[in-house]
N, C-alpha and C positions, 0 to 999 in steps of 0.2 A: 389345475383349477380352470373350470370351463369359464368364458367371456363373462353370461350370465350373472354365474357367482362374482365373480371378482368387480364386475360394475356394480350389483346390489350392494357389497361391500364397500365399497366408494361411496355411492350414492347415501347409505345410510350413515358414513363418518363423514363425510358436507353437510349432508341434515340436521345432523346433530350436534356437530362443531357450531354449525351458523346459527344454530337458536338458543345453545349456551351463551355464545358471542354475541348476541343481539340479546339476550336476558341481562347477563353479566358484567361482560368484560368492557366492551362496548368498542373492541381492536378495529383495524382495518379487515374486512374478511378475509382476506388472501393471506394477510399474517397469520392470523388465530389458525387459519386449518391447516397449513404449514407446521407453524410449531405445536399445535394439538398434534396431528397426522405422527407426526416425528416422536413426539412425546410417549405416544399410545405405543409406538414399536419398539422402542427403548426398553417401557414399562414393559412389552412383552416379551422379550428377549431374556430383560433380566429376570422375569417369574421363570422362562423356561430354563434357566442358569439355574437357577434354585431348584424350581424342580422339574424334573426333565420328564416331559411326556410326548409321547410319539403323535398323537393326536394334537397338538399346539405344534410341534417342529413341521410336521407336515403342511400343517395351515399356511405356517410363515413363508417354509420354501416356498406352496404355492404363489405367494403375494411378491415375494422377491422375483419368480421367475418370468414373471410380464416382463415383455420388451419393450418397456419407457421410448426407446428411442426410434422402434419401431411406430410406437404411437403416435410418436409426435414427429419424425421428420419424414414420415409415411404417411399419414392419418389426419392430424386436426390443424398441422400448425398452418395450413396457408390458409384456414377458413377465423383459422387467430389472426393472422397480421391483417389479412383483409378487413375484419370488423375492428382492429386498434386505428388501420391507415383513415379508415371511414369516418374517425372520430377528430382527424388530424383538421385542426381549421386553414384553408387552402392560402387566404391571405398570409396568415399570421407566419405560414411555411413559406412562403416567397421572400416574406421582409426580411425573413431568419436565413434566407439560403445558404449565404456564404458561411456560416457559423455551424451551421446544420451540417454542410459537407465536409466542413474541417475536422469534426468531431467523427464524421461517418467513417471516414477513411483515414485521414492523417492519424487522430489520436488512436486509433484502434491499431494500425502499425506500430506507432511509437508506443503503446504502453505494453504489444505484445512480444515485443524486443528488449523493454526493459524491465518487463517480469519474468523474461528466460533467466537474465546477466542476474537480477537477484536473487532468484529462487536454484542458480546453479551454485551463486557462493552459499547460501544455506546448507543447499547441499554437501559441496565442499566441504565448510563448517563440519557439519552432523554426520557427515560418512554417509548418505542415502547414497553415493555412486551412478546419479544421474548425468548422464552430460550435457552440454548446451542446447544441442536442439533437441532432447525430452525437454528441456523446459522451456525450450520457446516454445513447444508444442501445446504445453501447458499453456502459457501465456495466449496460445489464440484461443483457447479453449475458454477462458478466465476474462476476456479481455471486452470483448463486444458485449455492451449492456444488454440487460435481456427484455424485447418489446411487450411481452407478456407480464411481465413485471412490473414494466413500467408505466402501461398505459391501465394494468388490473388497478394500482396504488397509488397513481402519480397524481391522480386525476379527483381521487378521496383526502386529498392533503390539502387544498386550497391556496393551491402556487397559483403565482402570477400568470396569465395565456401566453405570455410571451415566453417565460422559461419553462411552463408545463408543455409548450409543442413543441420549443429544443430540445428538449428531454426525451418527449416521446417519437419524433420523427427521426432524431439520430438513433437513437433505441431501435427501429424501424430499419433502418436502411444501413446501419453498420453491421448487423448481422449476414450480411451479403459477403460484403470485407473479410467478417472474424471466420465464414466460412472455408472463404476460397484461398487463407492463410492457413487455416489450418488444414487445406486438403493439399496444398504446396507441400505444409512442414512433415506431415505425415508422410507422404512419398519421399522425403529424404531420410525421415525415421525408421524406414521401412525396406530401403533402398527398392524403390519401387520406380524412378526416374525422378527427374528434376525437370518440368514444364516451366518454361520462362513464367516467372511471375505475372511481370505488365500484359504481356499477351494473354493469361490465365484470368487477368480482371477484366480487361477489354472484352474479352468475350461473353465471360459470367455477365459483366454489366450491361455491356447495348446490346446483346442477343436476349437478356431478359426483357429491357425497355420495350425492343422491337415488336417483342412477342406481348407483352400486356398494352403495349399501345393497341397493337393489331384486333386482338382479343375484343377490348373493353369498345375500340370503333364498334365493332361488328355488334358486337350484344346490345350496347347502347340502343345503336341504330333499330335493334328488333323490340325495343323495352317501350319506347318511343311510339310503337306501332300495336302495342297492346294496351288492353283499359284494365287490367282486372290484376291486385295487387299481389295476387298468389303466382301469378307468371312474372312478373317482377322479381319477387323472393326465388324462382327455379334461376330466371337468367342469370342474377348475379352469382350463387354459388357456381353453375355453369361456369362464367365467367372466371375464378377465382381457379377453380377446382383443374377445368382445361387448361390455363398458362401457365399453373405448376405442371403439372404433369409434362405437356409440351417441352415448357423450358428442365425439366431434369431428363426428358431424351434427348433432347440438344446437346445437353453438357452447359447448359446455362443457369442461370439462379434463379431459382424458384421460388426463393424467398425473396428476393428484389422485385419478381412480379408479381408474389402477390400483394406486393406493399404499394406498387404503381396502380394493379387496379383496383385496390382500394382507394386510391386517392383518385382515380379516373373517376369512379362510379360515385363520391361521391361530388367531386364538380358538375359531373354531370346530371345527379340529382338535382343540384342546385339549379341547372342550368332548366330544369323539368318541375320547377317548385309548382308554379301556376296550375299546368297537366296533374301533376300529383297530387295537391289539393283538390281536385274535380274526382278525379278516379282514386285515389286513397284517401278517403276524411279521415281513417281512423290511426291513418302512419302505420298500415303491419306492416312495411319494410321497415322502417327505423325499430319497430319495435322487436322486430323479428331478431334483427344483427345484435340485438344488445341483450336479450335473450341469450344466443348463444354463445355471444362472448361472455358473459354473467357464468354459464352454465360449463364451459369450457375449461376456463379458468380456472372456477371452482372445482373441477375435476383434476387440472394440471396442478394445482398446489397438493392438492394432498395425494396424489400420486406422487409428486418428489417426497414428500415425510415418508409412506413407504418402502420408497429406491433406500432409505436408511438403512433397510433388513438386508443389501446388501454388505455394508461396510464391516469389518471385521477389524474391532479394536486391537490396538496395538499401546506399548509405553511410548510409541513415539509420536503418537497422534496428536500429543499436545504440539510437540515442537511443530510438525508438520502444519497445524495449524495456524498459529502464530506468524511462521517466516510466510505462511500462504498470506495472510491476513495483509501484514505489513507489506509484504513485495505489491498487494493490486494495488491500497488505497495510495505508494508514492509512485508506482508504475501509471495509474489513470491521473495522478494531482499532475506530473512532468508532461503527459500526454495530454492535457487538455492546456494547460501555460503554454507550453513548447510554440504549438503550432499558430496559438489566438495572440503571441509574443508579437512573432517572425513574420504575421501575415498581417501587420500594422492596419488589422479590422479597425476604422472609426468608430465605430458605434458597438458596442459591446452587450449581448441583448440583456435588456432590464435595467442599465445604465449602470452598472457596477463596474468596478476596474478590476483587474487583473485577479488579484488577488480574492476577490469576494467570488467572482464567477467562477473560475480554479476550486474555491473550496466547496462552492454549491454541485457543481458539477460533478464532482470528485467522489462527495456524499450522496448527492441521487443518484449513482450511477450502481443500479440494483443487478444483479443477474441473476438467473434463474432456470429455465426448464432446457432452454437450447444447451446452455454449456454442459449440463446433464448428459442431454441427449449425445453431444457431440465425444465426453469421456466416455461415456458407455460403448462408443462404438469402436473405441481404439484395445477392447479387451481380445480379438482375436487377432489382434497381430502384434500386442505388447509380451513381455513377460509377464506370469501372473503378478511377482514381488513388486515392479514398474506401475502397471495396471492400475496395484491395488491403491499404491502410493499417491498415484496421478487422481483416483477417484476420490479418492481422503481428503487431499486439497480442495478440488473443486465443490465437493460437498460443506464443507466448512466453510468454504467463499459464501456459497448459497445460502449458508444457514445465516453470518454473519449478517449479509448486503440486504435478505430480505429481514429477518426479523429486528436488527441493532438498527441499521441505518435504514428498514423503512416506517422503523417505529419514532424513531430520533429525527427524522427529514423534515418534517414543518417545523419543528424547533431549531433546529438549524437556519432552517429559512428564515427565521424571526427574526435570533442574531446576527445574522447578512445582512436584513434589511434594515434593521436597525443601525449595523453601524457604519452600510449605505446613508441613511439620513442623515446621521451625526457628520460625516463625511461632507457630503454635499452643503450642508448647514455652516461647516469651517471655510467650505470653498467661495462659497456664498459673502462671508463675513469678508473673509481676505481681500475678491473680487473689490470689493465694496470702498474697503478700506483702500483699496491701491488706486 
């Protein structure tokens, strides 16, 4: 199936999901064309079960055989994080830092460690004949929230600023983490070498910082020196576009700079509010970034409802599901307590105790197209039966995290906050009384 076709066919199921969605349903849009997208290939799978026609199988294969992961850890994703980091409000990220980095890196370790140990006794259990590091492999795969997710949804739910930017900056910059853990566990999976871990982050991390520091000085300093908003809109892709690339010939994280200079470009927009009102009245750079992140997204969801025409149902897909289910939401609840326990944080963002931010956390913690991306790429050096197993899982993650928990996530949040107030209201009376 030539580009052409296959994007007209995208194009035309986001057009038409989003203005039944916007007639009808009245969903978050990144849901609706997810579980539409998903739905539509089901429905077509199971007509061609029934009845089997060369002209529909043909179709399908074609739409299966896109390289999802090609697209996105080749193609759009660092022009995504860039426009999610751009949206990141820079104060609200500083007050949050310490909370931000604990969830980036600590809980992304810790919960992809302890969805190896339980998705190996399921294993175990059920006889799949995985062993531990296929499932911790899984577990990094599964493990780092996903920014496209989170910042498409988080931001249509009406959470608080303080927990919608913990959400979406960890979201943001633990996928660096859930990366370079899972290119470790894979070369032991693989027996392809063991690179010391610390040394493998150390360099992933400050050789990406380096490079989008570098980067976003430079463009900055040339953006500053232009009046006309259409060279603005070239630099910053420039900007975005070169530090990935740079940092994946380095052997650095591409995905860590482009999440830096999005957050560079936009203090430094900030820093250019005055200039930019003079030469931009009309905002096409903000409006350009949120264009294509609107437009990008909407192509990344219902591109994963298609990656469905690959999966090939089995009787065990239920169990597989289920032990998938329950291993992330107690492997992310231990991974974000654990570390906000032990690191005797004073202030806890949005002033909840342990317990209320563990369970928010736990439930906005969506993934989506990366962890895709990332099982997709482990199919030519798994066994197929392994492979298929490992795809199964992370897909029913996906389906779960975005449609159950991002449709359920402001309700959730009501009951936090709610029994935040009742909380704080007993603390108050006590105080008072003592």
């Amino acid at each position: 199936m030539s580009f052409l076709t296959l994007f007209t066919v995208v194009i035309f199921l986001v057009t038409i999901i989003s203005l039944l969605n916007e007639r009808f349903l009245k969903m978050p849009n990144d849901i609706a064309l997810l579980a539409f997208s998903f739905s539509i290939c089901v429905l077509l799978k199971l007509i061609g079960f029934i009845l089997p026609s060369d002209g529909l199988e043909h179709a399908l294969s074609g739409l299966s055989d896109f390289s999802f992961e090609a697209y996105l850890l080749d193609g759009v994703l660092c022009f995504m994080l860039f426009a999610g980091a751009s949206k990141v409000h820079f104060n609200k990220f500083t007050s949050n830092i310490k909370s931000i980095t604990l969830l980036s890196f600590l809980t992304t370790a810790i919960s992809a460690a302890l969805y190896g140990a339980l998705f190996y006794l399921a294993s175990y259990v059920f006889g799949w004949g995985m062993d531990i590091w296929l499932c911790i492999l899984l577990g990094c795969i599964v493990s780092p929230t996903d920014p496209i997710a989170a910042t498409g949804i988080m931001n249509k739910l009406g959470l608080s600023k303080n927990v919608t930017t913990v959400i979406e900056s960890e979201s943001l910059f633990n996928d660096g983490m859930g990366v370079a853990l899972f290119a470790f566990v894979k070369s032991i999976v693989t027996n392809m070498g063991r690179e010391n871990f610390a040394l493998l982050m150390v360099r992933e991390v400050l050789g990406a910082a380096a490079v989008a520091f570098a980067v976003s000085c430079v463009l900055l300093f040339l953006m500053k020196r232009s009046h006309k908003p259409f060279n603005h809109i070239l630099i910053s892709i420039l900007a975005v576009s070169s530090a990935y690339v740079i940092c994946e010939l380095c052997g650095f994280s591409g995905v860590i700079a482009s999440v830096i200079c999005g957050m560079a470009f936009s203090y430094g927009m900030d820093k250019m509010e005055r200039f930019r009102q003079v030469v931009d009245k009309e905002d096409l750079y903000s409006r350009f970034w949120d264009v294509i992140d609107s437009l990008l997204n909407s192509v990344l969801f219902v591109l994963i409802g298609l990656t469905s025409l690959r999966l090939s149902p089995s009787a065990s897909m239920l169990q597989i599901g289920v032990a998938a289910i329950i291993a992330v939401l107690i492997s992310r609840g231990v991974g974000v307590a654990l570390p906000t326990a032990v690191s005797r944080t004073k202030r806890i963002p949005g002033g909840y105790n342990l317990a209320e931010y563990t369970a928010l956390m736990t439930w906005s913690a969506l993934k989506g197209g990366l962890s895709l991306a990332l099982v997709l790429s482990t199919q030519s050096s798994l066994p197929p039966e392994t492979y298929m197993l490992l795809l199964h899982a992370t897909y029913i993650i996906i389906l779960f995290t975005v449609i159950v928990q991002g449709m359920t996530t402001k309700k959730i949040y009501r009951v936090i906050e709610r029994h935040k107030a009742k909380r704080i209201r007993k603390e108050s009376e006590l105080h008072c009384v003592s």
